[in-house]
C-alpha positions in Angstrom: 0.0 0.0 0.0 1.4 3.7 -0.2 0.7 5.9 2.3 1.1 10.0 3.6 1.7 10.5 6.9 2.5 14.4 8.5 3.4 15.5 11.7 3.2 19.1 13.4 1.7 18.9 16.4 5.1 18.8 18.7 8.8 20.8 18.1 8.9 19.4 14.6 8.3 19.0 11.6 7.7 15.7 8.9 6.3 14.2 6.1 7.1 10.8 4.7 5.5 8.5 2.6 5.0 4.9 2.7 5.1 2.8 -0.4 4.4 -1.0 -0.9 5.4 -2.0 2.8 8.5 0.2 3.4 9.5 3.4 4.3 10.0 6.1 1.3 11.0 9.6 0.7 10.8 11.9 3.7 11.6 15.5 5.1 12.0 16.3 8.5 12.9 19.5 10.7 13.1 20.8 14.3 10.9 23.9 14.5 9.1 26.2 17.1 6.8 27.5 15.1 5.9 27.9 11.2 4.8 24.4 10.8 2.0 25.4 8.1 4.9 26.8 6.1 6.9 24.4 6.5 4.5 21.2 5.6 3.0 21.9 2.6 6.3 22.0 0.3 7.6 19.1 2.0 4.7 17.1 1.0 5.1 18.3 -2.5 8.7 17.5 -2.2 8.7 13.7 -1.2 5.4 13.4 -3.6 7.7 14.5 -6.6 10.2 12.9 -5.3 8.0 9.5 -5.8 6.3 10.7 -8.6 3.2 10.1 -7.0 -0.5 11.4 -7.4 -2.4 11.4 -4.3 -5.0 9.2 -6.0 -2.0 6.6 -5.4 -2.7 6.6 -2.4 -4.8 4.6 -0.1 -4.7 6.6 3.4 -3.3 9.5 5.1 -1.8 9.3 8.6 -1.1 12.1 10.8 -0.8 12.9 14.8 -3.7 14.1 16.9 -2.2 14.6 19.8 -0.7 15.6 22.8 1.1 18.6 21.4 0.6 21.7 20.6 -2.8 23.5 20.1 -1.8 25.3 16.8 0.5 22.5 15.3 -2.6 19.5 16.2 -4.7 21.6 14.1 -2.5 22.4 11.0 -1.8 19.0 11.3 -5.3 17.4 11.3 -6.8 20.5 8.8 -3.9 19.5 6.0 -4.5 15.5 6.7 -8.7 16.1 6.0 -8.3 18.3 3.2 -5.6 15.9 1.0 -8.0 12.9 2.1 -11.3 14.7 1.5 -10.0 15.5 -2.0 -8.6 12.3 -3.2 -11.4 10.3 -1.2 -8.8 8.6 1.3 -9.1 7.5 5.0 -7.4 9.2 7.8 -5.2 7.1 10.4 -4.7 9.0 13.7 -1.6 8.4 15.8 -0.8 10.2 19.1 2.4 11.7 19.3 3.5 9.7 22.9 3.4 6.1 20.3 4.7 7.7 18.0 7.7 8.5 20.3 7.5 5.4 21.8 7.5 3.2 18.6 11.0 4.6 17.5 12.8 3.4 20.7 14.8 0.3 21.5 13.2 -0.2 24.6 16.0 -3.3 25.8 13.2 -5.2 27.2 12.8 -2.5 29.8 8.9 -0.7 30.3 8.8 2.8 28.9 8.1 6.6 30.0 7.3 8.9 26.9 7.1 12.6 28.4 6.7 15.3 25.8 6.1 19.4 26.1 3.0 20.8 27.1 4.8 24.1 26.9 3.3 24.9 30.3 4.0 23.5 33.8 2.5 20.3 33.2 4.4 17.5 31.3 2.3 14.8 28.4 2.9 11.5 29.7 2.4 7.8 28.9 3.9 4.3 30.3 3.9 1.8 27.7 5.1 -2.1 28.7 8.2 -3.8 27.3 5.9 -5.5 24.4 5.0 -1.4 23.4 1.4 -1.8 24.3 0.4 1.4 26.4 -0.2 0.9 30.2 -3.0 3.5 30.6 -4.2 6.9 28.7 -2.4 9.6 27.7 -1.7 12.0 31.4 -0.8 15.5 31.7 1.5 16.2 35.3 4.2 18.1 36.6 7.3 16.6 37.2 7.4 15.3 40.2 3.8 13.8 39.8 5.4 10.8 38.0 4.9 8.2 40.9 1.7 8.2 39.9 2.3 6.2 36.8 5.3 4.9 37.8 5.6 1.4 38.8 7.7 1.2 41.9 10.8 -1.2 41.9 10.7 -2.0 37.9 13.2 -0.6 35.7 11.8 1.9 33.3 13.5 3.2 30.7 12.7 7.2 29.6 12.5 9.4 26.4 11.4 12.9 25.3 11.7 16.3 24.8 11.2 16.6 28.5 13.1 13.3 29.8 15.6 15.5 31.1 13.0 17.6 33.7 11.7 14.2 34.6 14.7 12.5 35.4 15.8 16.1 37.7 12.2 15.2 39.8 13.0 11.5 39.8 16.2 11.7 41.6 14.9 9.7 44.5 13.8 7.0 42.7 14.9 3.2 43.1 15.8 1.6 40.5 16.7 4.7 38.6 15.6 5.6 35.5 17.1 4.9 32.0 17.7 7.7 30.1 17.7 6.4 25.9 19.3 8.1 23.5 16.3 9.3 21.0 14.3 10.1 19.3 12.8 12.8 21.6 10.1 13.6 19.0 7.4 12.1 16.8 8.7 11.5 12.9 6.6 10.6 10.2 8.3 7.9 9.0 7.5 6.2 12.5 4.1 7.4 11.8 3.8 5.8 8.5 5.0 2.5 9.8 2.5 2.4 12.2 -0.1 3.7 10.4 0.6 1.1 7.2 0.3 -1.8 10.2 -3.3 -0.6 11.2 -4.4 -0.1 7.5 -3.5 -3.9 7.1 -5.2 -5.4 10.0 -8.3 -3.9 9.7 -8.4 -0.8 6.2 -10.9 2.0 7.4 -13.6 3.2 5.6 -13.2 6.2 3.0 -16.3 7.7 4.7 -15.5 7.2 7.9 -15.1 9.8 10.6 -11.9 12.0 10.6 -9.7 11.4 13.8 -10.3 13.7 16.9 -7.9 15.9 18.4 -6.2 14.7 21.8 -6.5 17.9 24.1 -5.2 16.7 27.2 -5.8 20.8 28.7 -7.9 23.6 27.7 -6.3 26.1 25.2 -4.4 29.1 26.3 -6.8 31.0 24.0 -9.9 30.3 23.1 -10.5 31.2 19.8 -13.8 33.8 19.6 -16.1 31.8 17.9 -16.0 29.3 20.8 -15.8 32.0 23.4 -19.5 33.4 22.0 -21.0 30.4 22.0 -20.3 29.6 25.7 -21.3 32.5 26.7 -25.0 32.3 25.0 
């Protein structure tokens, strides 16, 4: 199958493509802000570079979640409107498996923790076979006993694994700090996305992912302001 899958929704940047079960052209970069930008000639890019159509295509992939209010959106807005107009499906992954699906875990549980660009920190334990030990959390740094599982190694990775390891000083044994990748890329994306299409291939018509908000917005844009105040 081929595939598009984007990301935006954390500090970075991707698009990749998936074609007949393995990873193709891709473009990737660490960025604050001007993801919108940035995405659209990267798609354009790796599509040329394939010489693909995107009625070659047979689904688009991209992150919902936890990230970024502004990047989820430009993320989710771009994946709708290529699927909408070459009639594809869209696959929804969350940033935290995205993250977690890149490690080499050596057989240990993991602890994705990603920026909330507040106080709080985006959190998820996942077990030494990758399948996730509970939701998606948002909590400070030294909240992680919470979802920690006491006396097990864990092993830890993120844009915000350093802050965590500072809080978890204390703990016993202590965590394992791996090397990378700190981020969601959408060449992780696509492999994961490509596995779901396989075991079960979702409708053209079916509903769009949802965003993962695990906090309200800093702003609220007006339209929504209005109509909670009616």
């Amino acid at each position: 199958m081929n595939l598009l899958a984007i990301d935006c929704a954390t500090s970075a940047c991707s698009a990749a493509l998936w074609l007949d079960g393995e990873s193709g052209p891709a473009r990737r970069a660490i960025m604050q802000r001007g993801h919108a930008e940035k995405l659209m000639p990267m798609v354009a890019e790796i599509m040329a570079e394939a010489a693909l159509d995107f009625t070659d295509l047979q689904a688009i992939a991209v992150t919902t979640g936890p990230g970024a209010f502004t990047g989820i959106r430009i993320g989710l807005s771009a994946a709708r409107g290529f699927a909408l107009a070459a009639g594809l499906p869209v696959i929804g992954v969350t940033t935290l498996e995205a993250v977690a699906a890149a490690q080499d875990r050596r057989d240990n549980m993991l602890l994705v923790a990603l920026d909330s660009k507040r106080d709080d920190i985006y959190v998820q334990l996942f077990g030494t076979d990758g399948v996730a030990q509970g939701e998606p959390r948002s909590l400070p740094p030294a909240g992680m006993d919470a979802i920690l599982p006491a006396g097990q190694s864990v092993a830890l990775v993120g844009d915000m694994a350093d802050v965590v390891m500072r809080a978890q000083t204390h703990r016993d044994p202590p965590l394992l700090r791996l090397a990378g990748p700190d981020l969601p890329d959408a060449t992780v994306i696509a492999e994961i996305a490509a596995r779901r299409f396989a075991r079960q291939p979702p409708a053209p018509d079916a509903p769009p992912p949802a965003p993962l908000y695990l906090r309200p917005p800093d702003a609220i844009p007006l339209a929504e302001r209005k109509a909670a105040a009616k």
